[in-house]
C-alpha positions in Angstrom: 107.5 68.9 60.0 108.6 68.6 56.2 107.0 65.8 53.9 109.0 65.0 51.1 106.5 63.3 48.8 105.2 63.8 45.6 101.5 63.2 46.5 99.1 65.9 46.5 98.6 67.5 49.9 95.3 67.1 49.2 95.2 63.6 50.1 97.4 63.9 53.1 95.6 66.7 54.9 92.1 66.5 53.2 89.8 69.6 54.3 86.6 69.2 56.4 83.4 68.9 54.0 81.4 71.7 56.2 83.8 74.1 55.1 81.9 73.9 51.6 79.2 73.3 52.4 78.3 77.4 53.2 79.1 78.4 49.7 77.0 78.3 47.0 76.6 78.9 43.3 73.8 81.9 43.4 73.0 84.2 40.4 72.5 88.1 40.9 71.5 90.6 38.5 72.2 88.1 36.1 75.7 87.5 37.5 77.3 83.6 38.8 78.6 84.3 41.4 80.7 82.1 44.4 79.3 83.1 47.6 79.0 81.9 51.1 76.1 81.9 53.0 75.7 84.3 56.1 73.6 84.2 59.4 71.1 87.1 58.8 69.9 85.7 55.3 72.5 87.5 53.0 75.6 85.7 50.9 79.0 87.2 51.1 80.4 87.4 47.9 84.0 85.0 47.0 84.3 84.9 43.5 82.6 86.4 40.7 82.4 83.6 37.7 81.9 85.5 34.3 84.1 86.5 31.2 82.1 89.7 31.1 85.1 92.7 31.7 82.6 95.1 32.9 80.8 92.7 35.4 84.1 93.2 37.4 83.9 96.8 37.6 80.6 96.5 39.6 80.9 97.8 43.0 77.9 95.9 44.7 79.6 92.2 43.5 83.3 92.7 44.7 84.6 90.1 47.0 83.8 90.4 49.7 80.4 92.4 49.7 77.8 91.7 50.9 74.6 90.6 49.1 70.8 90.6 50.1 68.4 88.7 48.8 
């Protein structure tokens, strides 16, 4: 199906509020960081939210790793 529309698809197709719901703002080693929340008490990392270069470079906080807390 095509929509040919100029409004957001956002409001045609808006997404489930549980989705968000399992991520969180949480801060690690002095790090923000985007992360969803997992079953066994750790956060899986999405984003890393800093303007720090080197905080990228950081093995343990790449998308996608998991974190223990």
């Amino acid at each position: 199906m095509i929509l040919y529309t100029m409004t957001p698809m956002d409001q045609i197709f808006p997404t489930d509020e549980s989705v968000y719901s399992r991520y969180m703002m949480i801060t690690y080693n002095g790090v923000q960081l985007l992360a969803e929340r997992q079953e066994n008490n750790g956060y899986r990392v999405d984003r890393i939210l800093s303007t720090d270069p080197a905080v990228y470079l950081e093995q343990s906080i790449q998308p996608g790793s998991i974190i223990r807390e």
